[in-house]
N, C-alpha and C positions, 0 to 999 in steps of 0.2 A: 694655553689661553692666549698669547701671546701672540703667536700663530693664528691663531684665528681672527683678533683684532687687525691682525697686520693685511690676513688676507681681504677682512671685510672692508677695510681702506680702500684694497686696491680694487675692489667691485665698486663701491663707491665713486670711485675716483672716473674707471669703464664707462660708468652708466651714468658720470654728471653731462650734464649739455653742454658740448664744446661744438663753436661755430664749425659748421663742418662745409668744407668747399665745394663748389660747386663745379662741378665738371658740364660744358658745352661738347656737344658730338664734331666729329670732322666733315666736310662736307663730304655726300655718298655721291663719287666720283661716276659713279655707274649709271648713273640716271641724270647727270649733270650737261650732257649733251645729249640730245633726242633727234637723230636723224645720221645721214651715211649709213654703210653696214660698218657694223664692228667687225675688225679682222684680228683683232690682237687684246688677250688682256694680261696684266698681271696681277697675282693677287695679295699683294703689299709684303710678300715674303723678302723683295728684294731689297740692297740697301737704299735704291732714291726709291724705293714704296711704291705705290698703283700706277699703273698706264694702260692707258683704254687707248687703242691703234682705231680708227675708220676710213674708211675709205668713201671720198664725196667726189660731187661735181660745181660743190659752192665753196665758194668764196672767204678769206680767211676774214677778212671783216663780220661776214654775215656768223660764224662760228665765233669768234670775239664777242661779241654782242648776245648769242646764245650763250654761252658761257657765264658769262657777268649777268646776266639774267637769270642764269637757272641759280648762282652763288647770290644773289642776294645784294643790298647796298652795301654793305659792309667791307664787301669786295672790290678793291678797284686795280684797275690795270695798270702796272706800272710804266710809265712814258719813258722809251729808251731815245738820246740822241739820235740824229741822224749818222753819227761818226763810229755807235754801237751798235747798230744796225747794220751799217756798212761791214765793220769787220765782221760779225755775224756772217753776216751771207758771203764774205770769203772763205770763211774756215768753212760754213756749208759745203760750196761750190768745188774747193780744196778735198773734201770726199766725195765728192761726183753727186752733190745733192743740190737740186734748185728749190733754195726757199722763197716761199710766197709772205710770210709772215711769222713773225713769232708772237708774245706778247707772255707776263708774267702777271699772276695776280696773285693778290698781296692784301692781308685783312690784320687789324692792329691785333686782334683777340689768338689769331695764329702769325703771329713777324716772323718766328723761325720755320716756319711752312706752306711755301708760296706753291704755287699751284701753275706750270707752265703745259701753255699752248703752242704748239709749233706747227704748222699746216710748207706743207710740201707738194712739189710735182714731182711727178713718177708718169714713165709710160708702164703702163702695163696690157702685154698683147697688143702693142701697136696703136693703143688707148691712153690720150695723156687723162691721168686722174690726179684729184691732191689726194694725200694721205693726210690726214689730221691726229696730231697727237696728243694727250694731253697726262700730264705728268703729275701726281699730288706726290707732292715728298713728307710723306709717315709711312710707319710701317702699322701693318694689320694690329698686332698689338695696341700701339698709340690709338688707332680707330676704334677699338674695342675700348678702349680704356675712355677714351675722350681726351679733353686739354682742362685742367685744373685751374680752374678760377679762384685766386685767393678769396677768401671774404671779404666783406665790404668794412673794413674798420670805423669806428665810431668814433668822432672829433672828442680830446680831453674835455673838462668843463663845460660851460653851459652850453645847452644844446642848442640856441638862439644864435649868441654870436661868437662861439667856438674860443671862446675865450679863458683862460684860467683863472680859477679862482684864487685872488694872496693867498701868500703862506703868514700865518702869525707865528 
């Protein structure tokens, strides 16, 4: 009998309402830029997660602005110095890469999973092209699962001015 009380506690207990979190999706990197051809993808098996490779004839601004477009306001591009840029495009240049642009985006709801754009010149066949890259760092898992939103807590005492009530 004892057992059975003990069990039926813990059904009870299962099946009482507890705030439960809410999980937001990660941005679907795959449709997040519309245009170039796609030459390259991964498919978040890797440890920095998605990368979608294309290949354009535009503009690393005009892809920046697509970008933060297709992600929404919530998204914004992080502003690097001009002295982080510089060395950027040394250690580029330092592998035989001409950067045209980078840019990182960054949303408070994902802070540990920025979202980086890096647009490049390449000849290819005698044809200079930019290569556009763009990088989400999670892995397929984390996408499949989402990003877990604690619940929204509720202020102690009155619900007016968040106040407590004495203790007598």
């Amino acid at each position: 009998m004892k057992l059975l009380s003990f069990l039926m506690c813990g059904v009870l207990l299962l099946a009482s309402p507890v705030r439960a979190e809410k999980r937001i999706p990660f941005p679907d990197l795959s449709v997040a830029l519309k245009g170039g051809k796609l030459v390259h993808q991964s498919d978040g098996e890797l440890l920095m997660g998605f990368r979608y490779e294309y290949g354009s004839d535009e503009d690393f601004e005009i892809w920046k602005k697509r970008l933060g477009d297709s992600l929404g306001k919530e998204w914004k591009a992080e502003q690097r110095t001009p002295d982080e840029e510089l060395a950027m495009k040394r250690v580029m240049e330092a592998q035989g890469v001409d950067l045209v642009g980078s840019a990182e985006f960054k949303s408070p709801a994902f802070s540990r999973h920025p979202i980086q754009l890096i647009v490049i010149k390449e000849k290819i066949n005698g044809k200079e092209r930019r290569m556009v890259t763009l990088i989400g760092h999670w892995t397929k898992a984390q996408a499949a699962a989402g990003l877990a939103i604690a619940p929204e807590k509720k202020p102690a005492g009155d619900p007016q001015t968040g106040k407590r009530k004495a203790r007598r």
